[in-house]
Every structure is written in structure tokens, then in C-alpha cells.
C-alpha positions, 0 to 999 in steps of 0.5 A, a space after each residue: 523351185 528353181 536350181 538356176 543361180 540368182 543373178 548377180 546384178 538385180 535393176 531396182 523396181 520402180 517400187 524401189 526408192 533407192 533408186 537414184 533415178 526413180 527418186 529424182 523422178 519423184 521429186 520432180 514430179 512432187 514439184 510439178 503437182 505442189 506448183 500446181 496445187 499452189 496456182 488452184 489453191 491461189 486462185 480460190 483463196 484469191 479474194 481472202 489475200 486480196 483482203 489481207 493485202 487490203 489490209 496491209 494497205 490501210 496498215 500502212 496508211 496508218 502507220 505513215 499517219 503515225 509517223 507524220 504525227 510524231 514529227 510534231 507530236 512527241 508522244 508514244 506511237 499507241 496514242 499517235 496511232 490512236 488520234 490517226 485511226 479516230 480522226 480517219 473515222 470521225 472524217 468519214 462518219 462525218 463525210 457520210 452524215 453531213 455529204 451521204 444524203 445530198 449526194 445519195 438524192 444526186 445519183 438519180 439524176 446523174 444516171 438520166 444525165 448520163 443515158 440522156 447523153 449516152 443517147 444523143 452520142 448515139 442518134 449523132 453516130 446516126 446521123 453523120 452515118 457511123 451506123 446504119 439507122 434501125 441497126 440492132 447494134 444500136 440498141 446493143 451498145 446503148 444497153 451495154 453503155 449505159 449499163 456500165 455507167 449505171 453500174 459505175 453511178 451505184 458504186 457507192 452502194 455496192 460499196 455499203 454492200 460490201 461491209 464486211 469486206 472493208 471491216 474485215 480490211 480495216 480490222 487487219 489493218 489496225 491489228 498490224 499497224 499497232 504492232 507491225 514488228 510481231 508480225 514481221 518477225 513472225 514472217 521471217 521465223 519461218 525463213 532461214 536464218 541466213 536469210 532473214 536480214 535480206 528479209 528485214 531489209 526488204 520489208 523495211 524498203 517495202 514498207 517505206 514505199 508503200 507508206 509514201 505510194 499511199 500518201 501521195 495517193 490520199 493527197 491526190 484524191 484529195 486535191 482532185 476531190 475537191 479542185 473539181 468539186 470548187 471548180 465545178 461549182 464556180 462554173 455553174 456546174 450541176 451535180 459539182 459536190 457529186 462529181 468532186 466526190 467521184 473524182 476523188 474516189 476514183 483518183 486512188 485508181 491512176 489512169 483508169 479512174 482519171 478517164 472515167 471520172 472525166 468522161 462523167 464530167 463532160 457529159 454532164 457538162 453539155 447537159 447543162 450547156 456548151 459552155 458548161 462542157 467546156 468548162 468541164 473539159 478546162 476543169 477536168 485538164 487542170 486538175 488532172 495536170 496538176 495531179 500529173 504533173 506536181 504531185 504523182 512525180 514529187 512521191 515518184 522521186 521519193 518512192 518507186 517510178 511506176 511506168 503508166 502503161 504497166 500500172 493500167 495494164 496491171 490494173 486490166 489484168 487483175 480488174 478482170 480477174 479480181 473485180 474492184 478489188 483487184 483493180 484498186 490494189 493493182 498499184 501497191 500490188 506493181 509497186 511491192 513486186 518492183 522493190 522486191 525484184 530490185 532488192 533481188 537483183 542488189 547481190 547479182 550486181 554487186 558481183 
């Protein structure tokens, strides 16, 4: 052993937590790999909280069903909650049996409408010289064009595909719709306690929002469905309940349904004639401005201001990431994220 004297100041090791440093050091880095950990867990249970979000959403239309009936029926909420979810499946069973195989027999022939036009657009592109005659991008685009549009035609079918997904939705949905008060206190036990009222608060502003963004929602598909399906039909239109039907259920996605569901219209309105393509153009401006110009800014006034080009950019962003899924919740998605950035922002002002 040595006989040399200890030294009297010994520096802590990095084994040694004590360490003020090496503990700062530490938590930092925890930080850093749980951060980390969060962004590749969200991104793999992306598509289970798109389901549950999902679900909320059609809580939520429940649950403004619900309150719209209490206003003229004075019963208890379980059976207000009741009479809404069964008259919402009956309509749909009903939409389905009576509508489902006229529409289903339509969707053939919407798809060689549209590649008949697809073509015409192309061999005109030809002719005035916008591209070079046996150019392979030609062929290119058509595919990929119509490609799209054969996707979009068969939408109704990847949607029956995907049943378990919208049962699993509306499962979630009726569950928290008839006791939505369990679960939002469950939430905020898990905050601490002098947080809870601005949670409470918080929630409740989301919620009347969401309750207002998804009727106003509902009623403009309701009004585009069928103004287009009526219009179309006194036109002399072909495939006018069809076209009704998509406009409707592309209306629940703002800008981007609206320029597909148009675009379907005037092609198959110049297939059938050029005064038909017309009157598919006034009828697509007509229902559209209506749309626009009465009922988005009555529930904008009386919910969240949504700026246009954030909804589509948000709609671009998470339908690239998400699929379908992510494109029809991209506006509860901005519209949740907007009340709670102002509730946030609430104490800083009143500094």
C-alpha cells in the first residue's frame, strides 16, 4: 500500500449521482430519449388515437343530438341519447337499403364517364400543342388521373371495407356520449390539482365547440347532398342521386371535397351535353356559394373562425400521413388545437 496522504478534495465520478452536474446531465438526457420515445410511439399508435379522436367526434354529434332534443323533449338525457343514436342508424340502414343498389349500379358507369372524359381533356392537351403527340407522359398522366378518380369512384367500398374501424368509432363514440362526465373526470385525476379547473374549463369550451363545428358540419352536407341531387335531376343531369350523394359525403371535408365533388359534376355534365356542363357548373357555384356564404359563417360566428388556407393545409398534411382518416378529422383536429392555444394564452393576457 501506499503511505502517500489522501487527497483532501476527491471530484465525483460519473457513476456518481451526487453530482449536481452529472444529475442535471441526466435529466436532460431522459428528457431527450422520452421526447423521442413519444414522437416514435405516436407515430405507430397514430391510426389507434385517430379511432379514438374519431370516436369523440361522433360523441360529440350525439351528444348535440341530444341537447338539440332536450329543447323540445323534456325527458331524461339516457333516452333523449337513445331516440338520436337510433334515428341515426335507422336513417343510415335506411340510405343503405332503399339508395345502396342504385347507386352501387351507378358507379360503373361514373367511372367510364369519367376516363371517357379524362381522355378527351388529353387528346385536346394534343391538339392545341400543350404535349408532344406519342409523348409517353401522356399515358403517364391518363393512368395516374384516372387511377385517382377510379380510387375516389370505389370510396364507398373501401369504406364497407373498413368496418371495423367505423364500429370501433361509433363504439367509442356512444360509450362516452352516455356518460361523458366519467371520463372527463377520470382525465383530470391524473392532473394536478390546481390545474384541474382550467381543464374543466377547457373541455367544456372544446366541447361546445366541437358540438357546434360538427353541426354545422351535418347540415352543410345536408344541404349540398341533396341542393345538388334536386338541381341536378331538374337539369336532366345523368347519375344526379349519385352526384348528390358524393357531394354530401365529401362536404364533411371543406375545400378539398368541395373541388373533387365539383370536378366529378363537370365531367359528367359535358358528357351528357354542353348545356348539361353548364348547368352543372351553376349548380355546382350555387350550392357551393350557399354553403359558403350562409351556413359555414352562421356556425363560424357562434364556434371557431377556421382560416381556409390552415383547414386545407392541415387537411394536405395529416391526409399525407394518415390516409382518409386523417384528412376527415384534420378539421376537429385545427379547430380543438386553436380553443386550446386560446384558453392558454387567456392568463398571459390578463397579466
Amino acid at each position: 500500500m501506499s503511505d502517500s496522504p489522501a487527497p483532501r478534495h476527491e471530484a465525483p465520478g460519473p457513476s456518481d449521482f451526487s453530482d449536481p452536474l452529472t444529475t442535471r446531465e441526466i435529466k436532460r438526457a431522459a428528457i431527450w430519449i422520452s421526447m423521442a420515445g413519444a414522437a416514435i410511439a405516436l407515430w405507430y399508435l397514430a391510426q389507434p388515437f385517430l379511432l379514438i379522436l374519431g370516436g369523440l367526434v361522433f360523441a360529440a354529434i350525439l351528444d348535440g343530438g341530444t341537447r338539440l332534443l332536450g329543447r323540445v323533449l323534456h325527458i331524461r338525457r339516457g333516452w333523449r341519447l337513445a331516440i338520436v343514436t337510433i334515428a341515426g342508424f335507422v336513417f343510415l340502414l335506411w340510405t343503405i337499403y332503399y339508395a345502396g343498389a342504385t347507386v352501387a349500379g351507378q358507379f360503373e358507369a361514373l367511372r367510364a364517364v369519367v376516363v371517357a372524359q379524362v381522355a378527351r381533356i388529353m387528346g385536346w392537351a394534343t391538339s392545341i400543342g400543350l404535349v408532344q403527340p406519342g409523348d409517353n407522359q401522356i399515358n403517364e398522366i391518363g393512368r395516374q388521373v384516372m387511377g385517382s378518380l377510379g380510387k375516389l369512384t370505389s370510396a364507398v367500398g373501401t369504406a364497407l371495407g373498413a368496418i371495423s374501424s367505423l364500429a370501433m368509432i361509433l363504439v367509442i363514440g356512444i360509450f362516452v356520449a352516455i356518460e361523458p362526465r366519467l371520463y372527463e373526470r377520470g382525465f383530470a385525476w391524473m392532473l394536478p390539482i390546481d390545474r384541474r379547473a382550467d381543464f374543466y374549463q377547457t373541455s367544456a369550451r372544446m366541447g361546445r365547440t366541437l358540438r357546434l363545428l360538427m353541426a354545422g358540419r351535418l347540415l352543410g352536407m345536408a344541404v349540398e347532398g341533396v341542393g345538388t341531387w334536386l338541381l341536378l335531376m331538374i337539369g336532366g343531369v345523368p347519375m344526379a342521386a349519385l352526384l348528390g350523394l358524393l357531394t354530401g359525403l365529401l362536404a364533411f371535408l371543406p375545400n378539398i371535397g368541395a373541388i373533387v365533388s365539383g370536378a366529378l359534376m363537370v365531367l359528367v355534365g359535358f358528357s351528357a351535353g354542353f348545356d348539361k356542363g353548364i348547368w352543372s357548373i351553376v349548380v355546382y357555384v350555387v350550392v357551393q356559394s350557399v354553403d359558403g356564404y350562409l351556413i359555414v359563417p352562421m356556425v363560424a360566428k357562434r364556434s371557431v373562425d377556421l382560416a381556409p388556407a390552415l383547414v386545407l393545409g392541415c387537411q394536405l398534411l395529416l391526409g399525407t400521413l394518415f390516409g382518409i382518416l386523417g384528412l376527415a378529422l384534420a378539421d376537429p383536429i385545427v379547430c380543438m388545437v386553436k380553443v386550446l392555444l386560446e384558453e392558454r394564452s387567456r392568463p398571459a393576457e390578463g397579466a
